[in-house]
C-alpha positions as CSV (number, residue, x, y, z in Angstrom):
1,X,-10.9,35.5,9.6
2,X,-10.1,32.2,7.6
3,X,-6.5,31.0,7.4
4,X,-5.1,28.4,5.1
5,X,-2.4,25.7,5.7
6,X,-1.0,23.1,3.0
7,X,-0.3,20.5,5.5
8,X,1.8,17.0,4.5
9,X,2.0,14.3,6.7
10,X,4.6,11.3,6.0
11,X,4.2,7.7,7.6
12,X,1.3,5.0,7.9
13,X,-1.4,7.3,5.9
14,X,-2.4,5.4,2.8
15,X,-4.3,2.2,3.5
16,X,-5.3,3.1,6.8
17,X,-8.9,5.4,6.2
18,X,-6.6,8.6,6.8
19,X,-8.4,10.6,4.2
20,X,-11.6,9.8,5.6
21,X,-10.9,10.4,9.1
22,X,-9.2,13.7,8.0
23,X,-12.5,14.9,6.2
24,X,-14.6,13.6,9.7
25,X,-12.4,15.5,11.6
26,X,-12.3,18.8,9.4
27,X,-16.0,18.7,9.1
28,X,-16.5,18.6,13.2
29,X,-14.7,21.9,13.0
30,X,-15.8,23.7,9.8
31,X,-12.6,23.6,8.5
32,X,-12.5,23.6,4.5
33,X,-10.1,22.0,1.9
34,X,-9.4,19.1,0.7
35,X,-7.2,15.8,1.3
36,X,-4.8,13.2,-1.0
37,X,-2.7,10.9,-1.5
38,X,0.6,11.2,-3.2
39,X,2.8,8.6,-5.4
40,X,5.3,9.0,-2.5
41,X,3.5,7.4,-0.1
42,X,2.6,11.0,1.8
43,X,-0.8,12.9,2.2
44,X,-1.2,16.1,1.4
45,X,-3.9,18.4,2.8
46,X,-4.9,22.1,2.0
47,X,-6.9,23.4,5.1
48,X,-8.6,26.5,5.4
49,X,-10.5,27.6,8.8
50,X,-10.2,30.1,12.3
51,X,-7.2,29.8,14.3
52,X,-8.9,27.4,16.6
53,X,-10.2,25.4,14.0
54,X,-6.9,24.7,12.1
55,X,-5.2,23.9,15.8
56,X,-7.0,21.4,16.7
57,X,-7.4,19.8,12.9
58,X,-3.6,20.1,12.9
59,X,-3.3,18.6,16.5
60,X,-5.1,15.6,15.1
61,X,-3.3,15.2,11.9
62,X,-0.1,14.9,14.6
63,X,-2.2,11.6,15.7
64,X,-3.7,10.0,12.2
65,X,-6.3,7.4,12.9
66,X,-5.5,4.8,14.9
67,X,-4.7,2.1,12.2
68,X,-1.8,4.4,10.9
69,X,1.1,6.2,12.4
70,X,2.6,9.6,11.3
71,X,6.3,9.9,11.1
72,X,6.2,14.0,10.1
73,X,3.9,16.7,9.7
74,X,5.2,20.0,7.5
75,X,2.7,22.9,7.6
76,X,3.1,26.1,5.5
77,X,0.7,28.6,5.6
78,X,-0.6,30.2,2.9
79,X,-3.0,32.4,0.8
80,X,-6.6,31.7,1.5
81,X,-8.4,30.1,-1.9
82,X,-11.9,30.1,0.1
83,X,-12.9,26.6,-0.3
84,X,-16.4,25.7,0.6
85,X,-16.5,22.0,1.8
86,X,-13.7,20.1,2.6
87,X,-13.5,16.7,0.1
88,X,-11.3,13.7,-0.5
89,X,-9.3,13.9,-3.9
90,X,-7.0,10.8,-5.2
């Protein structure tokens, strides 16, 4: 059963490829969603997938990419909106 996590991570993350290692990552676990910048310098990500899936997408959001650095993660979970791919927006 899917699950779904709005997930923002604070630090390095624009600039750095974030959103395009975040969509490499989710699609190596068939997690769904999608992944963008905000005007505060943050990313936010809405994440659907199994348990499994979501942990290790989230333990990989803890790390970023290597060019960037992540100062905080908040995850909230939430209701599933059954995404089918998981895409870069903004």
């Amino acid at each position: 059963m899917a699950k779904h996590l709005t997930i923002r991570v604070e630090g390095g993350v624009q600039g750095v490829g974030f959103r395009w290692a975040a969509r490499t990552q989710a699609a190596l676990v068939r997690v769904t969603g999608f992944v963008r910048n905000e005007d505060d310098g943050s990313v936010t990500i809405e994440a659907e997938g199994a348990d499994d899936a979501l942990e290790y997408f989230v333990a990989w959001c803890r790390r970023g990419p290597p060019s960037g650095w992540i100062d905080a993660i908040h995850i909230e979970p939430g209701p599933v909106k059954g995404f089918v791919e998981f895409e870069i927006r903004g």
